[in-house]
N, C-alpha and C positions, 0 to 999 in steps of 0.2 A: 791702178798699179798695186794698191797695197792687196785686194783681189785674187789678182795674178798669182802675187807671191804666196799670198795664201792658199792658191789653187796646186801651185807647183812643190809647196810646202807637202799639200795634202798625195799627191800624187808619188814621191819620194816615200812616204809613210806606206800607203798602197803597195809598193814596188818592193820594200824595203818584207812587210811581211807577208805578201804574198811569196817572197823567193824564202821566208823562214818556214810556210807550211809547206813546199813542195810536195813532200811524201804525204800528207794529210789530202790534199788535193788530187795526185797522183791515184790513194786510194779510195777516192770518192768516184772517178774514172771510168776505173777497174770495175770496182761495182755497180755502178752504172750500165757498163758494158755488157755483164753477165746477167742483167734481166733482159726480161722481154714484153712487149705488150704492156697493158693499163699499169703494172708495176713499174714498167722504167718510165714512163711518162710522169706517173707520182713523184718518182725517186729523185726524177731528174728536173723536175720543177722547184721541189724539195733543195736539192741541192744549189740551186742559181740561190733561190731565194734565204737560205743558209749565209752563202756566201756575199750575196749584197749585204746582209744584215752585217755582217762581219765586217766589211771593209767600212762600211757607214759608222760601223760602232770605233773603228780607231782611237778615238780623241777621246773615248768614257774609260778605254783601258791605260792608258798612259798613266804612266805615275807623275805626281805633279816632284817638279825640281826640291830640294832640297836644297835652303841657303848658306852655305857653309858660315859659320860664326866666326864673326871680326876677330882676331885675335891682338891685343893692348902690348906695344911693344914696352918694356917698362926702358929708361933712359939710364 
């Protein structure tokens, strides 16, 4: 169970910045599209492998929480 939710955690993370690079993505596509031959093959190997590395890396760019400090009510 806890697994899961870590699974479903991580997938939400994925979803979350995969839909904030759209236009990065979009213009990897594009370029993509506009070669031909042994360059788009590189390019486009290039690019999966860009992009796994990316969504694997999620959890190293997160910023860790900050605890907000107790604040002492005086009486």
């Amino acid at each position: 169970m806890k697994y899961i939710k870590k699974l479903f955690k991580w997938l939400y993370e994925v979803l979350k910045e995969t839909i904030a690079q759209t236009f990065t993505l979009l213009g990897f596509f594009i370029a993509w599209l506009t070669l031909t031959g042994t360059a788009k093959d590189i390019v486009g190997i290039a690019i999966i492998i860009s992009i796994v590395l990316w969504l694997l890396t999620i959890g190293m760019r997160k910023e860790p929480e900050q605890k907000q400090p107790v604040r002492k009510v005086s009486k």
